[in-house]
C-alpha positions, 0 to 999 in steps of 0.5 A: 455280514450281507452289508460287509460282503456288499461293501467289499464287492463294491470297493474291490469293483471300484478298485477293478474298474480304476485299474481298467481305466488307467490300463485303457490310459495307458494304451490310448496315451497320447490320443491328443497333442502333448504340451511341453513347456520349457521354462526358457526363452527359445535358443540354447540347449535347454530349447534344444534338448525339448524339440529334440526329444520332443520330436522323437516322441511325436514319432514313436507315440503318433501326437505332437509334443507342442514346445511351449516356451514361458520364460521368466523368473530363471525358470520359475515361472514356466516351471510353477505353471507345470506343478499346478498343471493337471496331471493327466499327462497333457502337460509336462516340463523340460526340468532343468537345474536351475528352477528345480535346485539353484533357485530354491536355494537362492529364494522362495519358489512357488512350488516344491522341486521334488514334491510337486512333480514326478518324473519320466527320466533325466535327459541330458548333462552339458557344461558352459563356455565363457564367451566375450564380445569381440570388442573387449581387448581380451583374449585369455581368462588371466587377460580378461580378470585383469582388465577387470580389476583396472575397470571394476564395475564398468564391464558386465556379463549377460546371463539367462536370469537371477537365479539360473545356473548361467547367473551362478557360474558368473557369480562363482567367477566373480568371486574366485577371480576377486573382480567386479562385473554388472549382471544383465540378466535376460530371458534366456539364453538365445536372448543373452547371446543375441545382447552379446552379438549387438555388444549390448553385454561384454562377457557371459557364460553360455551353452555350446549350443548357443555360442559355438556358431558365433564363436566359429565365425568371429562374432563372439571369442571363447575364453574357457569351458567349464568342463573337466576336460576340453571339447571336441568341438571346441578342441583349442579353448581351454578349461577354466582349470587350465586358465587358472581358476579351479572350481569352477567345473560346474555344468547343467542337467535336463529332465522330463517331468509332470505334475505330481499325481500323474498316474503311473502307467502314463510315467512308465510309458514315458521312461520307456520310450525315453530309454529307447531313444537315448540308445539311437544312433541318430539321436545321440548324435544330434545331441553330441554336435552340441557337446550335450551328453544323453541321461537316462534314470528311473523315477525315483532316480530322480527324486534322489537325484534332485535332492543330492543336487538341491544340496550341493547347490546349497552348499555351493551357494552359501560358500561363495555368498552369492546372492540373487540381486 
């Protein structure tokens, strides 16, 4: 009996004293830099929606959120290096759709998009613009399909890698248009619209973040939103639906997510601040001059989030057979 009673005083101090430590954690969190990957080149929305609430972060926790750009593999590889990450709340992921429920369903990942991580909160929904180099004799959808068909295979599109939503939109055009474009696949989407700039591709499916600069200026020609509804930014061009190409209505998402096993009260600690900053003025903002809408979820949100999105993209996928080249 004396070594049962000891043996529960011992375990129920441990038990105490973990509790003490992760309060402490809590409370002291962040007491250095934070490194925040974003699984995507620098340029776009996804770079964008990092630094922005990035720095927000910084100025209401007092330590630096570092954005630490890993592109390759549509998001896979900066994603995959976040899973294996120690989950101590010094690393942590901007989660986007593509690496976390495009690419797993398109091939095999080197992580699981929802038991490898937990999350903080969702942050943000967009949708697309179709763009085309100035060059290209085309200034409508139903011009550009039909030049198309009378060149297949001799006009090509930029995307921001095989397997990334960017790749998939272009893909579902494709299809439902019944035409033929050459996928260039690029490290991102700043570097896809720089390609677009120089002419090296002629036609792809970009952020407003990216594009809306280039088409003011004349640099590149917006044919079509993938939205529901039109943009205030971008009143004059119309829906895809409007061109005449329903289905087509499909945009992106962002996250902030850590390595599964990060403790509790660090995650709590993160939705809050999160939470907060989506209701600022200034930042809501920001986030509207690039036609970008704030998200805000509990963790298991989240996960439940994830998995209805993992089967629509499935669904989604094997309708239109597209493949990952």
């Amino acid at each position: 009996m004396k070594t049962l009673h000891f043996s529960l005083h011992f375990w129920l101090g441990l038990l105490l004293m973990a509790s003490a430590v992760c309060a402490l954690a809590q409370q002291g969190y962040p007491s250095r830099p934070v490194r925040f990957v974003v699984p995507f080149a620098p340029g776009g929305s996804t770079d964008f929606m990092a630094r922005a609430m990035g720095q927000k972060l910084a100025e209401r926790l007092g330590q630096a959120f570092v954005i630490e750009n890993r592109a390759g593999a549509g998001g896979a590889v900066g994603t995959a290096l976040v899973a294996k990450s120690t989950p101590d709340g010094y690393t942590v992921l901007l989660g986007h759709v593509s690496p976390m429920a495009i690419n797993p369903n398109l091939e095999k990942v080197p992580y699981n998009p929802v038991l490898d991580f937990t999350a903080a909160s969702l942050l943000s929904t967009s949708h697309f613009v179709l763009v085309v180099h100035p060059s290209l004799p085309v200034k409508s959808v139903n011009e550009l399909i039909a030049l198309a068909r009378t060149r297949p295979g001799e006009i090509n599109y930029a995307s921001s890698g095989r397997g990334t939503n960017l790749f998939l939109i272009s893909e579902l055009f494709k299809s439902r248009a019944k035409i033929n474009l050459v996928h260039i696949p690029y490290k991102g989407t700043g570097p896809a619209v720089i390609a677009m700039l120089a002419g090296e591709a002629q036609t792809m499916f970009g952020s407003v973040t990216g594009v809306i600069t280039h088409v003011r200026t004349g640099r590149l020609r917006a044919l079509a939103m993938t939205s529901p509804k039109r943009s205030s930014l971008l009143p004059e061009v119309p829906t895809l639906t409007e061109a005449g190409l329903s289905g087509i209505d499909v945009g992106s998402w962002t996250a902030l997510v850590a390595p599964a096993g990060t403790p509790r009260e660090i995650i709590a600690r993160l939705n809050a601040e999160i939470y907060q900053i989506s209701a600022m003025p200034d930042y809501r903002q920001q986030l509207d001059k690039q036609a970008i809408e704030p998200l805000t979820s509990s963790p298991e949100q989240y996960i439940a989030f994830v998995k209805a999105e993992l089967e629509k993209w499935g669904k989604v996928i094997r309708a239109s057979q597209v493949k990952s080249d």
